[in-house]
N, C-alpha and C positions, 0 to 999 in steps of 0.2 A: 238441266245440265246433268249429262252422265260423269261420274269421275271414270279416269283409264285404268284401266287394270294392268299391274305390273308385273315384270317378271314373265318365265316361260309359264305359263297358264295351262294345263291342261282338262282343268274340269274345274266347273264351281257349281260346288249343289248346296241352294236355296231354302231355307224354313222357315214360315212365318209362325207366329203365335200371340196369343192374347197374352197379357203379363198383369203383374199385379205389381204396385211400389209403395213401401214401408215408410217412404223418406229417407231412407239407406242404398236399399235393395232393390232393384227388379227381378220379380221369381216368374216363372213361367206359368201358367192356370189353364190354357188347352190350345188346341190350334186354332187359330184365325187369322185372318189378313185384315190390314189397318185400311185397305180399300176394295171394293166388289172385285176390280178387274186384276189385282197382282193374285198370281199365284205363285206357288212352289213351284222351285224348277231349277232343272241342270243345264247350266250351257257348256259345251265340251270345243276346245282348240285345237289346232292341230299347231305342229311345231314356228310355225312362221307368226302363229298370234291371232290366227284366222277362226273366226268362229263358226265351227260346221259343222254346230247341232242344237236348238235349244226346246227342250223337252217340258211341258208343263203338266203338274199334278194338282189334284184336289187337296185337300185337307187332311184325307185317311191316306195317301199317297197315292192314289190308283191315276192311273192314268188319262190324261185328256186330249192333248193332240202334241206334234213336236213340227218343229221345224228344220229342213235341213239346208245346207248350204256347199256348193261344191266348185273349187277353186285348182287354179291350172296355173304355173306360174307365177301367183299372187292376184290374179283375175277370175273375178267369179264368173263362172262359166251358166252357175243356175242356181236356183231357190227354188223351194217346196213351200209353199206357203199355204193352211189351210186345206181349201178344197183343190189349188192351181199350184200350176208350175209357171216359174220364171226363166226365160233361157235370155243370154246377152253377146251381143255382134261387138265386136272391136274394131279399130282399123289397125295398119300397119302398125303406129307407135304407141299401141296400147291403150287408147279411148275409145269408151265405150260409145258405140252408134246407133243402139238398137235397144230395147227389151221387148221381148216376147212374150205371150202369155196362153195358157191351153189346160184346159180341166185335167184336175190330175186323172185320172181316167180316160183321157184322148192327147199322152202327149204332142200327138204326132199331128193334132191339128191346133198348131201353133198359130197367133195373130199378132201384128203388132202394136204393143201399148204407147211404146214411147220411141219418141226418135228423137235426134242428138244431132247439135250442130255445132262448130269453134271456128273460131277466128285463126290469122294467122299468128299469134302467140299461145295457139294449143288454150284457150279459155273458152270454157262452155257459155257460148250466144244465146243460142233457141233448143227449146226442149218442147215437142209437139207429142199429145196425150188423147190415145183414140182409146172409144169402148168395144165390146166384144165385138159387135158386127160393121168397124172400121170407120165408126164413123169421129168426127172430130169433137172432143172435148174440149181441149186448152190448147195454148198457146203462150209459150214463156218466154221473155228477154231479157237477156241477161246483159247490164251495162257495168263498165270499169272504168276506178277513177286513174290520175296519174301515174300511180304507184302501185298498178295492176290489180286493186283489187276490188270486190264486187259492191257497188254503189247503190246498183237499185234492181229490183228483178219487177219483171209487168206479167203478168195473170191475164191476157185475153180469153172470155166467155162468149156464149152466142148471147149472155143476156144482161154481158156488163164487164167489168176491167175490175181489175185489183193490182198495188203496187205494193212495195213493200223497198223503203230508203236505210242505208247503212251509212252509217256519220264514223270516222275514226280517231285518231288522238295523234298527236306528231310520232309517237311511237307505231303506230300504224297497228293499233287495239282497239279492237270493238267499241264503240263509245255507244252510240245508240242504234236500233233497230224500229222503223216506225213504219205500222202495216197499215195502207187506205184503202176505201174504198171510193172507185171515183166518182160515185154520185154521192156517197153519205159523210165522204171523209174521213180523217185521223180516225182509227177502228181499235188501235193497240199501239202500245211503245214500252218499248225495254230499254233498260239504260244498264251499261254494267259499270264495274269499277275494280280497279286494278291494286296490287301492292308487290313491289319488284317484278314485275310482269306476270305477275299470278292474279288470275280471277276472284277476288272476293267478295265479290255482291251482285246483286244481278235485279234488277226493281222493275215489274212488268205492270200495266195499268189497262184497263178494257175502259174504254172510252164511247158513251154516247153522247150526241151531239155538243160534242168538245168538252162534255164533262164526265170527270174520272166519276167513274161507278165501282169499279173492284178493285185492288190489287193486289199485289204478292213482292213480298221482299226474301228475295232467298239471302243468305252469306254461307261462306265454303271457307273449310280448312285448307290447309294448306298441300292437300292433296287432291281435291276437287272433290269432295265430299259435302252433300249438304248438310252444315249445322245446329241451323235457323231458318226454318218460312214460315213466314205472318201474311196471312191471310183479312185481310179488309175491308167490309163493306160498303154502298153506298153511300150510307150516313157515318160514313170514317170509323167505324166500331170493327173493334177486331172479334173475326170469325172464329180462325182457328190459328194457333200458333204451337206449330211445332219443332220438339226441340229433341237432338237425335245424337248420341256420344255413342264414340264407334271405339272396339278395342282391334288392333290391327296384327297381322303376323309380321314376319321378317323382312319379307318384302313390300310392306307399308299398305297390304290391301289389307281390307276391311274385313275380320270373320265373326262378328258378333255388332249388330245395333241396336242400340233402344232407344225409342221413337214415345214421346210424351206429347199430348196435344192436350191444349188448354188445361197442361196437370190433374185432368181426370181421366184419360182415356188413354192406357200406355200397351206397346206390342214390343217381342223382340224377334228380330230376324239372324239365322244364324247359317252361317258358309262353311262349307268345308270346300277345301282349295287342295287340289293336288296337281305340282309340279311335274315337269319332265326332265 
């Protein structure tokens, strides 16, 4: 889970570091990331809340790639992703029917990734997924229950099916999430849990032949901030359990975290946030 970022945003720039803790204090001791793949980085908004630009650095700050994003009436029109572009078809009332894709280097020979289809209550159906030379990879279905919302989605392969069922609660709140596959079975399930209609738990399980192997129990403050994940292994032994107190600015987002796992191994991440 991401928490939302509040307030007019216009830039939030990222900094990981290794830390040291007293039993009091967490001091800083040099830069690092609490995982290989996060790094440092600025993402920048424009006034409507739209994110379009997020920029990542190394350790010494220098530069590694960014990503851009470009919006037309609250419609993203394109992404820069990596080595490719993304471009997007709408129809009349503003649903998306298209994404296209083309090396950044040849935008101009554009192909289609994805196509889009909805019923007559404007809900997306089918979503069909070709690779560079147009050929068909997937195929998605999207079903709803009485209360319009999404029940189950199906995953057609050329070499097999995957579904994925959503269960809700009379308040019509996420209850569970359970991913199959349909020759091996129950694959994954997440269960979340609620307190005045806020997310506070969120308990995911990786499942071989109908027995739990991993899991993760997240719990969120009261602004969707993770506080707690306990990580679990086969033999029920906890992996890693991390525990993360955040000091927040005026507008309740988060500019300083510190991140303890299994009280040996702690990092602080720090934001600087500038408004419009």
């Amino acid at each position: 889970m991401t928490a939302p970022i509040f307030g007019k945003v216009k830039f939030i720039f990222e900094e990981s570091f290794e830390a040291d803790f007293d039993g009091v204090t967490y001091s800083k001791i040099g830069k690092n990331r609490q995982v290989s793949w996060m790094n440092d980085n600025k993402m920048e908004f424009d006034k409507r809340g739209h994110l379009i630009k997020r920029t990542f650095y190394d350790d010494a700050r220098n530069y590694i790639h960014s990503e851009e994003f470009v919006f037309s009436d609250s419609l993203l029109q394109s992404k820069s992703h990596l080595s490719f572009i993304f471009s997007y078809l709408y129809d009349s009332t503003g649903k998306i029917v298209a994404e296209l894709v083309a090396p950044n280097s040849d935008s101009l020979a554009m192909k289609l990734k994805h196509r889009f289809a909805y019923n007559e209550k404007n809900q997306l159906t089918e979503v069909w997924e070709f690779d560079f030379n147009g050929g068909h990879v997937s195929h998605q279905i999207n079903e709803y229950n009485t209360q319009g919302f999404l029940s189950k989605e199906t995953f057609e392969y050329q070499d097999g099916k995957e579904y994925i069922q959503y269960r809700y609660d009379t308040l019509n709140q996420l209850l569970k999430k359970e991913w199959y596959d349909a020759q091996v079975g129950l694959m994954e399930r997440t269960s979340y849990a609620y307190l005045n209609g806020k997310l506070v738990s969120e308990f995911w399980e990786g499942i071989n032949k109908n027995k739990v192997e991993t899991s993760t129990k997240s719990e969120f403050d009261e602004y969707g901030n993770a506080i707690s994940v306990l990580d679990v292994n086969s033999k029920r032994q906890i992996h890693d359990h991390e525990v993360n107190t955040y000091v927040f600015d005026s507008d309740h987002n988060w500019i300083r975290k510190t991140t303890s796992i299994n009280n040996s191994r702690f990092y602080i991440v720090e934001r600087r946030i500038a408004y419009y």
